[in-house]
C-alpha positions in Angstrom: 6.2 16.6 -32.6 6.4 17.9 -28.9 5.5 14.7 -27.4 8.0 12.9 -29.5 10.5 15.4 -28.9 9.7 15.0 -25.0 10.2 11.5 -25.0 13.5 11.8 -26.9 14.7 14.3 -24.0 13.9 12.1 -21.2 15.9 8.9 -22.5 18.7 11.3 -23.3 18.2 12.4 -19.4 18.2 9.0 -17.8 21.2 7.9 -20.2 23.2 10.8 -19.1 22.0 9.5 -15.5 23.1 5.9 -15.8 26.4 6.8 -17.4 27.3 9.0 -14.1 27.1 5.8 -11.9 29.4 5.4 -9.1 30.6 2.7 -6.7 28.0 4.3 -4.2 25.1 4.1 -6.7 25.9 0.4 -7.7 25.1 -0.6 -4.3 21.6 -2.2 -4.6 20.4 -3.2 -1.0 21.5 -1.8 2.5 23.5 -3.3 4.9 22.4 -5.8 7.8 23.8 -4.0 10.6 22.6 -1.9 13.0 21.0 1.4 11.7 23.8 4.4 12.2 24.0 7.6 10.0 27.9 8.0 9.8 29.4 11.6 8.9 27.6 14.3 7.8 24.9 14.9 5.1 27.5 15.7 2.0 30.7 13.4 3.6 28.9 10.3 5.4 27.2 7.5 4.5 24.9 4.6 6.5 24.7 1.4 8.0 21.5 -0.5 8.4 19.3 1.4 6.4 15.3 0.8 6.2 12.9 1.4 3.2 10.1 4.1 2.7 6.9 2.0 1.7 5.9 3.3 -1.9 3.2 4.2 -0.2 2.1 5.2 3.4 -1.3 6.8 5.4 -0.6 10.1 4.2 2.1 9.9 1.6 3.0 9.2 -1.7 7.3 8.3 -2.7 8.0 9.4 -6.0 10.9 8.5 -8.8 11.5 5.7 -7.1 13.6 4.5 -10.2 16.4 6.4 -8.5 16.7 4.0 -5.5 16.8 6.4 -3.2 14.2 5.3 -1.0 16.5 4.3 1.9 16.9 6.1 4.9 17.6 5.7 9.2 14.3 4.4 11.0 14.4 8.1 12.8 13.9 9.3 9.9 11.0 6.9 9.0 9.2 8.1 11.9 9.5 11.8 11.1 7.8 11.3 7.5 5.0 8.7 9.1 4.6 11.7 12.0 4.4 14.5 9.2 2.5 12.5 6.8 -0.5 11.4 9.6 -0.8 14.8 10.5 -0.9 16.5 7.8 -4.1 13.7 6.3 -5.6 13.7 9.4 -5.7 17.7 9.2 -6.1 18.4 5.7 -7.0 15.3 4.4 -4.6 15.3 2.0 -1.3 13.2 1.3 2.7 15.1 0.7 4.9 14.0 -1.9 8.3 12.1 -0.3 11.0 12.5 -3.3 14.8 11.8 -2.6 16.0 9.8 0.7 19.1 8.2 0.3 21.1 5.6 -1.6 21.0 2.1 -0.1 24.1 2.9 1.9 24.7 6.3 1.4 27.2 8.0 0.0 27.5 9.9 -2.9 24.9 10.3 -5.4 25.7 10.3 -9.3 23.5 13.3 -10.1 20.9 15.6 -8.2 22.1 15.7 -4.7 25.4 16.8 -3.0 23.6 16.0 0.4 21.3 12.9 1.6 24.7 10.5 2.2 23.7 9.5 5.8 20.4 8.5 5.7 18.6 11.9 7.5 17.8 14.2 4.8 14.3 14.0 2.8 13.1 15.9 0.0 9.2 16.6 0.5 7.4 18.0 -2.2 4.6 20.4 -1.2 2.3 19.7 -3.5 -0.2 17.5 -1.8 -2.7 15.3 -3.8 -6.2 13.9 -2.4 -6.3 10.6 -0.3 -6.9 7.7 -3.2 -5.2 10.2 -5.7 -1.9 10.4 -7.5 0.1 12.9 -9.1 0.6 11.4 -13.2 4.3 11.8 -12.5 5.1 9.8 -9.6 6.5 6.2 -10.9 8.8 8.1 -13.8 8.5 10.8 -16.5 7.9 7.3 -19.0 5.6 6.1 -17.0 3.7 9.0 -17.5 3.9 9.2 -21.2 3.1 6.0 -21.7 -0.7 6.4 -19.9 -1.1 9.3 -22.2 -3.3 8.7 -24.8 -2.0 8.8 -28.6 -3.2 11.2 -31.1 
């Protein structure tokens, strides 16, 4: 019953998501111009965004369903900086959640902030080098690789 219940609860979740769309969140790929953030974290938006890697020496991005893996290349080099440090001290890899949208802007659900490219949610729960956390692709990801019974 829980585990049914569970997976009943996070389809309701992503529908409400998906229903909440904007014109922000229906852009699917950034922009071919220089990078820029333009405006501020909650009023701006950006031009020439890069991706995060799903995976990087000392990082892990996570819910990468949300598309919101894009972000300024300063920003890129402050997560690779972090990340390598933090592996080379500890050994062990951070958790990179929410960038931005492709171009920026306003997000449907979860942020009011990260509309220029410069903001980045890290998680500080680290996992081992080789090792993942069971949620980091999506929540049905996760219940899937869970065995029945």
């Amino acid at each position: 019953m829980g585990r049914g219940f569970l997976l009943l609860a996070l389809i309701a979740c992503q529908a409400v998501f998906a229903a909440e769309e904007n014109p922000w969140s229906r852009v699917t790929h950034p922009t071919l111009q220089a990078p820029q953030a333009i405006g501020s974290y909650a009023n701006g938006c950006q031009q020439g965004a890069q991706v995060l890697p799903e995976e990087g020496r000392g990082y892990v991005s996570i819910r990468r369903f949300r598309n919101r893996f894009y972000t300024q290349p300063i920003t890129l080099g402050m997560i690779d900086q972090v990340a390598n440090t933090l592996v080379d001290t500890y050994g062990q890899r951070i958790l990179i959640g929410d960038l931005s949208q492709p171009i920026g802007g306003k997000m449907p659900y979860g942020h009011s902030s990260h509309q220029n490219g410069l903001d980045i949610d890290i998680w500080f729960y680290t996992v081992a080098e080789g090792g993942y956390h069971p949620m980091i692709l999506s929540p049905l990801h996760w219940l899937i690789k869970q065995p029945v019974g």
